[in-house]
N, CA, C and O atoms as CSV, one atom per row, in Angstrom:
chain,resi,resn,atom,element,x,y,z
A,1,UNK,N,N,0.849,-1.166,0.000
A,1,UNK,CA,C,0.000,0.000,0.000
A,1,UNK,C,C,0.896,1.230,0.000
A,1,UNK,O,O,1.791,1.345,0.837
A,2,UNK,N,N,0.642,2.237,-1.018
A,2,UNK,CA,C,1.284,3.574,-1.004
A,2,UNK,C,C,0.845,4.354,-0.438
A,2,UNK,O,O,-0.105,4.841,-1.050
A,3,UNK,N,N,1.082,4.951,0.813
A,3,UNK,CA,C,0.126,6.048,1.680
A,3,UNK,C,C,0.740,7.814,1.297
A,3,UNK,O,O,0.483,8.867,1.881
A,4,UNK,N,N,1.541,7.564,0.194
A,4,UNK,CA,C,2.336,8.919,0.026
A,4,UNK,C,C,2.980,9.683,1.117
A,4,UNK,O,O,2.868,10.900,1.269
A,5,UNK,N,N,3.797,8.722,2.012
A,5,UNK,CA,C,4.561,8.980,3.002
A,5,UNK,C,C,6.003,9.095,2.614
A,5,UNK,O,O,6.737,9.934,3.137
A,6,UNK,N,N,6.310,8.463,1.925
A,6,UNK,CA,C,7.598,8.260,1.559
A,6,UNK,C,C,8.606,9.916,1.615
A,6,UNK,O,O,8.500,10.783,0.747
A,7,UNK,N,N,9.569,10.018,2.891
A,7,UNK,CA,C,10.339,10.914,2.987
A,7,UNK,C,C,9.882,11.791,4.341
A,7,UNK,O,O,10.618,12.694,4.739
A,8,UNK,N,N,8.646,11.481,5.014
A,8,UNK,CA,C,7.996,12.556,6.269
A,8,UNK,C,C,8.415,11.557,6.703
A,8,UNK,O,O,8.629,10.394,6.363
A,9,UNK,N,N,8.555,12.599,8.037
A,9,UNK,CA,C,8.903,12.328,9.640
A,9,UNK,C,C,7.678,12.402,10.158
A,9,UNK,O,O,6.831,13.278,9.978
A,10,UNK,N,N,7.612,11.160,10.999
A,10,UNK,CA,C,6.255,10.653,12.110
A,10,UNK,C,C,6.752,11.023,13.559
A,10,UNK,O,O,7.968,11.013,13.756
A,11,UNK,N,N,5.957,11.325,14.511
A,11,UNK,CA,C,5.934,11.227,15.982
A,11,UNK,C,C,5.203,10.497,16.193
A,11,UNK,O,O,4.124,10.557,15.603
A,12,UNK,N,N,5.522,9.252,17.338
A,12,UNK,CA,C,4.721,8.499,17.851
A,12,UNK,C,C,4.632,8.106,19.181
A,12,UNK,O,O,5.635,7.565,19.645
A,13,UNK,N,N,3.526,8.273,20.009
A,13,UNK,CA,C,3.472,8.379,21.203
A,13,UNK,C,C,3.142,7.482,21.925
A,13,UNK,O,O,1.990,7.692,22.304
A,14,UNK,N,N,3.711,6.196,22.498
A,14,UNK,CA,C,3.203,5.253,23.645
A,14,UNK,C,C,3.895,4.092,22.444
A,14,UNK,O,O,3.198,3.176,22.007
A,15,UNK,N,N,5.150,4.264,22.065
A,15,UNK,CA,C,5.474,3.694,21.056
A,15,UNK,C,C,6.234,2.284,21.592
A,15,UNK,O,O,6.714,1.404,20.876
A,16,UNK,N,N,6.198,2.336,23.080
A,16,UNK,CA,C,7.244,1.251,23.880
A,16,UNK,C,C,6.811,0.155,24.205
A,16,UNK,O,O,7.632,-0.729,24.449
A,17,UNK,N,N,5.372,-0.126,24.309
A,17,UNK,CA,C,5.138,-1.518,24.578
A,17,UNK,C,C,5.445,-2.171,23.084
A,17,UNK,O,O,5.460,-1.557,22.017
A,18,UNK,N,N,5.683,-3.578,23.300
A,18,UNK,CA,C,6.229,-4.459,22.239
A,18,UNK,C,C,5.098,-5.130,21.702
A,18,UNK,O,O,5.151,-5.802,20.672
A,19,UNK,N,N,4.055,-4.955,22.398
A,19,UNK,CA,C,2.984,-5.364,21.824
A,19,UNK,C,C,1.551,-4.558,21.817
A,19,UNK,O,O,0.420,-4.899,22.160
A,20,UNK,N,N,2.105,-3.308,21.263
A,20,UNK,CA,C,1.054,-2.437,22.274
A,20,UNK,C,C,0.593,-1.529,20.313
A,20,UNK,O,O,0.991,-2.227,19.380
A,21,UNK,N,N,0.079,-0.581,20.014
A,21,UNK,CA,C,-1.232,-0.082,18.931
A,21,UNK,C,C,0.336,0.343,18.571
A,21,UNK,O,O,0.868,-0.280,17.652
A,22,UNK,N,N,1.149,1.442,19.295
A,22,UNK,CA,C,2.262,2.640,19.218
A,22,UNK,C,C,3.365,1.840,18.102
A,22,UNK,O,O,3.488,2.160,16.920
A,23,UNK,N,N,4.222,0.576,18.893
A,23,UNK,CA,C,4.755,0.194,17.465
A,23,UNK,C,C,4.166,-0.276,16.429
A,23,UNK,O,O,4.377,0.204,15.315
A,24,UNK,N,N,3.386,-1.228,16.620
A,24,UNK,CA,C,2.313,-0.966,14.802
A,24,UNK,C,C,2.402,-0.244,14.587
A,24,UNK,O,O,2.866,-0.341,13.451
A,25,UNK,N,N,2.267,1.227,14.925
A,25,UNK,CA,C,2.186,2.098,13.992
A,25,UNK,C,C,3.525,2.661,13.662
A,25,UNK,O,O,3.714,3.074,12.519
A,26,UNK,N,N,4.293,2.706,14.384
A,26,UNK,CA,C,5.299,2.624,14.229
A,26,UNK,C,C,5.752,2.375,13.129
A,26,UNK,O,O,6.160,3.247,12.362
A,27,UNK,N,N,5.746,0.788,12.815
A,27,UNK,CA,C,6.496,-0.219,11.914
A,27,UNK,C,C,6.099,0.125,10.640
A,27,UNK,O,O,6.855,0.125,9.669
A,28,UNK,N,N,4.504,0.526,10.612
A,28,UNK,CA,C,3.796,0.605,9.552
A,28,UNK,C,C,4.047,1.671,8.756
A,28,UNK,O,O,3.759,1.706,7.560
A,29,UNK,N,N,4.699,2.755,9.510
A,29,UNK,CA,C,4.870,4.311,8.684
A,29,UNK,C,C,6.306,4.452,8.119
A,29,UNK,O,O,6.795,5.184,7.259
A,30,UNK,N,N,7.010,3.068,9.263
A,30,UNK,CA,C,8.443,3.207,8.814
A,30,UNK,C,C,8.274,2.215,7.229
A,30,UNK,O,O,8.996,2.456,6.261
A,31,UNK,N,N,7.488,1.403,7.219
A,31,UNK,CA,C,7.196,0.374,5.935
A,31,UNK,C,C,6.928,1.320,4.773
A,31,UNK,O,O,7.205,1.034,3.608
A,32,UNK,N,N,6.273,2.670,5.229
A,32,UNK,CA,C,5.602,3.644,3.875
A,32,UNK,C,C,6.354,4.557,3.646
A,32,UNK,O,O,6.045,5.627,3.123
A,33,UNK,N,N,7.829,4.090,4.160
A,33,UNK,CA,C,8.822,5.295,4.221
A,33,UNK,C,C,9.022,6.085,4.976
A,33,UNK,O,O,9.635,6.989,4.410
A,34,UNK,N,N,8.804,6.383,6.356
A,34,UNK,CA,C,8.741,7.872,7.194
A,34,UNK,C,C,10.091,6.954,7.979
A,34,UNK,O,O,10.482,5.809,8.206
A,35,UNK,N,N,10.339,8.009,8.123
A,35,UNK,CA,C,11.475,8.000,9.739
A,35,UNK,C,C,10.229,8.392,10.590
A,35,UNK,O,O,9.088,8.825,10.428
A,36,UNK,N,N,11.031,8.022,11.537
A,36,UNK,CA,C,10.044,8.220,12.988
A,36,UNK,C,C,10.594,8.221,14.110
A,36,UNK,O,O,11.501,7.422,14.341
A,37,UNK,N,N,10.091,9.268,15.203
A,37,UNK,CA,C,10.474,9.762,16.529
A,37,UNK,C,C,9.435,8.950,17.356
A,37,UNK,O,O,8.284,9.314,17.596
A,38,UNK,N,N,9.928,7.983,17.686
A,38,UNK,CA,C,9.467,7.009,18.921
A,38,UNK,C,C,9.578,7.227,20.643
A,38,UNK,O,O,10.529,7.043,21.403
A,39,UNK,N,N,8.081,7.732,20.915
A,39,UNK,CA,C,8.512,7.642,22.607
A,39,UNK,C,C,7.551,7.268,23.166
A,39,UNK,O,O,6.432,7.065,22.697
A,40,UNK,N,N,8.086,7.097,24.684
A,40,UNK,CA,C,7.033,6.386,25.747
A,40,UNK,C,C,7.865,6.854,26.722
A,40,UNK,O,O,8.857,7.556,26.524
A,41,UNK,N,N,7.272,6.285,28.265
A,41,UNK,CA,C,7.445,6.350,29.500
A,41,UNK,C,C,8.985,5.976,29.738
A,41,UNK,O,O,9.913,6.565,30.293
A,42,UNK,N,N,8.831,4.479,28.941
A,42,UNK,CA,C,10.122,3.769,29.254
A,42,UNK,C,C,10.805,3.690,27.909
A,42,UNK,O,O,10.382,3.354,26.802
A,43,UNK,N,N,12.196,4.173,28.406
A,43,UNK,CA,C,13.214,4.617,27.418
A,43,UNK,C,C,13.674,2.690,27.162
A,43,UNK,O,O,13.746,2.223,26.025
A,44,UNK,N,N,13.799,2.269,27.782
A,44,UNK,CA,C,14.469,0.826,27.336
A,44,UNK,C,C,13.505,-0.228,25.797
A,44,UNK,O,O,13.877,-0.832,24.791
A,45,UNK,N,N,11.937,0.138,26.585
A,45,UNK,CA,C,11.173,-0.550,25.712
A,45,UNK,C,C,11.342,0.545,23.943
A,45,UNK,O,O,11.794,0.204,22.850
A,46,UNK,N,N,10.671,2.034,24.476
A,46,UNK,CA,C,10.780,2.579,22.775
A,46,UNK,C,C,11.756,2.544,22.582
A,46,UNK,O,O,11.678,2.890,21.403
A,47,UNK,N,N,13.322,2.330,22.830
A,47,UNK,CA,C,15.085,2.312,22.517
A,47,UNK,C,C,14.602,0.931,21.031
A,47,UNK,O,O,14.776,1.143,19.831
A,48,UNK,N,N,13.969,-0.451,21.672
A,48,UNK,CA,C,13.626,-1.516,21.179
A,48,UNK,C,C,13.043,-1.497,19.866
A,48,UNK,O,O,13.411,-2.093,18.853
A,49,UNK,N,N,11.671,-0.395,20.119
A,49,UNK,CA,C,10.822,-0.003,18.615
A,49,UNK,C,C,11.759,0.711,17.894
A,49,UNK,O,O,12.217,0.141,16.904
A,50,UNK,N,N,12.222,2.020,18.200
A,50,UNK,CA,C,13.199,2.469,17.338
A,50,UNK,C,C,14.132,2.046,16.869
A,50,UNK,O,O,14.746,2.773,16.088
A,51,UNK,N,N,14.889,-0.016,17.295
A,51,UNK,CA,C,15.504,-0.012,16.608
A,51,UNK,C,C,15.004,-0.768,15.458
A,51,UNK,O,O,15.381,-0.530,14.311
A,52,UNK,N,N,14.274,-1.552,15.718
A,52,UNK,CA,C,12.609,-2.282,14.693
A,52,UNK,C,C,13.042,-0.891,13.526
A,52,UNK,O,O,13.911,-1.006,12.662
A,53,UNK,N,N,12.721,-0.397,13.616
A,53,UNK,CA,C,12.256,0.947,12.549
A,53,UNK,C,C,13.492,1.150,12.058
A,53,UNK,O,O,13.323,1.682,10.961
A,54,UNK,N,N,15.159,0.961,12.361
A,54,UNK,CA,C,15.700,0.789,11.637
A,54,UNK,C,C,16.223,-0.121,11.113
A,54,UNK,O,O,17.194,-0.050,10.360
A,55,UNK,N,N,15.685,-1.025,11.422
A,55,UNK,CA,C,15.682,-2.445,10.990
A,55,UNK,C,C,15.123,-2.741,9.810
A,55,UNK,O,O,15.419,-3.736,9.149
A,56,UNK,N,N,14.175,-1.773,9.449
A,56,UNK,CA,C,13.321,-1.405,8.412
A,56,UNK,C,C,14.219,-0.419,7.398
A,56,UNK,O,O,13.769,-0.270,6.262
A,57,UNK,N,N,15.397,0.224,7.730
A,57,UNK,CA,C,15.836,0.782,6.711
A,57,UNK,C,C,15.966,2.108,6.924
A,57,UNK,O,O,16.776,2.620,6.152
A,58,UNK,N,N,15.308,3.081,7.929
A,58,UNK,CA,C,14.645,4.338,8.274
A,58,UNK,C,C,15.169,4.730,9.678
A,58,UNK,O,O,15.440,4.073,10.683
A,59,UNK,N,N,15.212,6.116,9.351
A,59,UNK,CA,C,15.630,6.589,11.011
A,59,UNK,C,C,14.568,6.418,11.813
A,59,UNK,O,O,13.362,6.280,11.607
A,60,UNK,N,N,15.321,6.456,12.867
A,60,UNK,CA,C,14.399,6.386,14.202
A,60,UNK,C,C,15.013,7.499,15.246
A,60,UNK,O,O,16.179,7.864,15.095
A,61,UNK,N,N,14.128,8.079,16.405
A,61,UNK,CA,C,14.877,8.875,17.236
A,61,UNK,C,C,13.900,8.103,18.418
A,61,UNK,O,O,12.729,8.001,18.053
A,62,UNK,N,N,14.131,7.668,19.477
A,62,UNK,CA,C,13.918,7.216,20.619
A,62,UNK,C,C,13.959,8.716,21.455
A,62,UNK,O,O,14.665,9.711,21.291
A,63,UNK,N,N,12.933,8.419,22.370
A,63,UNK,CA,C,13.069,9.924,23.377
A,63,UNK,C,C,11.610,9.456,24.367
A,63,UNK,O,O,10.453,9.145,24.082
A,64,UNK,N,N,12.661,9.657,26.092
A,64,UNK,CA,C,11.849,9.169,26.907
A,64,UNK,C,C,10.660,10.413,27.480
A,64,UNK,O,O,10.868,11.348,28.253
A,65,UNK,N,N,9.565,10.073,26.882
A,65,UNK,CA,C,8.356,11.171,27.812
A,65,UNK,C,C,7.561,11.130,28.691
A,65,UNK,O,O,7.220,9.958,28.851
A,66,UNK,N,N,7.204,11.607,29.179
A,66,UNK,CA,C,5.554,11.104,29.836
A,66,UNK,C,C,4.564,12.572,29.591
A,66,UNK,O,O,4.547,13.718,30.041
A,67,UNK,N,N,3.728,11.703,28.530
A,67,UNK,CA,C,3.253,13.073,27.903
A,67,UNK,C,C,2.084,13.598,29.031
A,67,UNK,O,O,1.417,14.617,28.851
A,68,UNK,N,N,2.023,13.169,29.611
A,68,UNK,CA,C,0.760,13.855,31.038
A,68,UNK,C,C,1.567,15.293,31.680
A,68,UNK,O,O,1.083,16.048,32.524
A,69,UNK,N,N,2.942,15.426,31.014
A,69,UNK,CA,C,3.965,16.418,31.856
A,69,UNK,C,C,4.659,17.230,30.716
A,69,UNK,O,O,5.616,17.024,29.969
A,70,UNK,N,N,3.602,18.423,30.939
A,70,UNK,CA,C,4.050,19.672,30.019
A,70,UNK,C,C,5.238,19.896,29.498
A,70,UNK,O,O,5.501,20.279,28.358
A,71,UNK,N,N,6.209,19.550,30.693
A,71,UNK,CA,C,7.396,20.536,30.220
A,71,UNK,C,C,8.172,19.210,29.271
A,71,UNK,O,O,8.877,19.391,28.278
A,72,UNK,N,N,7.851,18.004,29.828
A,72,UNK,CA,C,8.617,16.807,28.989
A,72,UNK,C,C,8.028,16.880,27.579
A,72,UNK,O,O,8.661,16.762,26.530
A,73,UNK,N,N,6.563,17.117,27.736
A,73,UNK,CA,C,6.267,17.322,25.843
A,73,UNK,C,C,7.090,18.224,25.449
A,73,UNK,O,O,7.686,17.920,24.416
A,74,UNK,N,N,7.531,19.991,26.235
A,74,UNK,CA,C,7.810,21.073,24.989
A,74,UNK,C,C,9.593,20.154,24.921
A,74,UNK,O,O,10.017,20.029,23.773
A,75,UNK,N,N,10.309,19.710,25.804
A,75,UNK,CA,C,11.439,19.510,25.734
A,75,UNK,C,C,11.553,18.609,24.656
A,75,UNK,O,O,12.506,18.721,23.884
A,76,UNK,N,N,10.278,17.290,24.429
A,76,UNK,CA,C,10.731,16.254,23.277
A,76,UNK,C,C,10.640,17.090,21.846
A,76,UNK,O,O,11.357,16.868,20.871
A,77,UNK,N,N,9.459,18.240,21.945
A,77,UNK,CA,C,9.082,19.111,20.608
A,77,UNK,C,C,10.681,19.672,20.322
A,77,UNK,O,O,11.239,19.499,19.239
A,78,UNK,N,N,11.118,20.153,21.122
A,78,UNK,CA,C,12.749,20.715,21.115
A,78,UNK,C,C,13.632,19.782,19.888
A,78,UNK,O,O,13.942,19.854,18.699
A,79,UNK,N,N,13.799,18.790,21.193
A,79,UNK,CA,C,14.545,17.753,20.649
A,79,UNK,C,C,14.345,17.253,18.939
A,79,UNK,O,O,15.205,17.171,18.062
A,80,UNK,N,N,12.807,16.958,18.877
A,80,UNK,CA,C,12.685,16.838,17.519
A,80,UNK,C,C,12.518,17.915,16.164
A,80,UNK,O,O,12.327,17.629,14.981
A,81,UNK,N,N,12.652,19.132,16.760
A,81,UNK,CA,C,12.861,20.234,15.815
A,81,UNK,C,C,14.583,20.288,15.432
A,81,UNK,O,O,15.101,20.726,14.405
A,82,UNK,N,N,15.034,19.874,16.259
A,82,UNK,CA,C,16.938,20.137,15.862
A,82,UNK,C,C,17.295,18.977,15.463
A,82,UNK,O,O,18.320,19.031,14.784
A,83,UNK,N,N,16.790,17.734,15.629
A,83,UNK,CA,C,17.429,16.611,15.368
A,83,UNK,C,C,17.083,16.051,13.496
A,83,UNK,O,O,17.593,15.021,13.056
């Protein structure tokens, strides 16, 4: 399937369980071409998806959040504007 992704960057949020909606989607955007910024709570589990995603061929950026906490969202927005 061509979703006309090929070359965008994805954010994906709750991306760390291994069996959880976040890497599907994950896997799936990295399959249509996107790089993708993978995060969750736990840095060890999304470290895992992001490397899935380059396993696939595509960047990945891992980054630990907990999006319930303002200042950790503007800091990951940071992070993924320079990176």
């Amino acid at each position: 399937m061509d979703l006309g992704l090929e070359g965008k960057v994805a954010l994906v949020t709750g991306a760390g369980s291994q069996i959880g909606f976040g890497r599907a989607i994950s896997l799936t955007l990295a399959r249509e071409g996107c790089d993708v910024i993978v995060n969750d709570i736990n840095l060890d589990d999304v470290q895992k998806t992001a490397a899935q995603v380059e396993a696939l061929g595509r960047k990945a950026l891992a980054i630990k959040v907990d999006v319930t906490k303002k200042a950790e969202v503007q800091e990951m927005v940071e992070k993924c504007t320079v990176s």
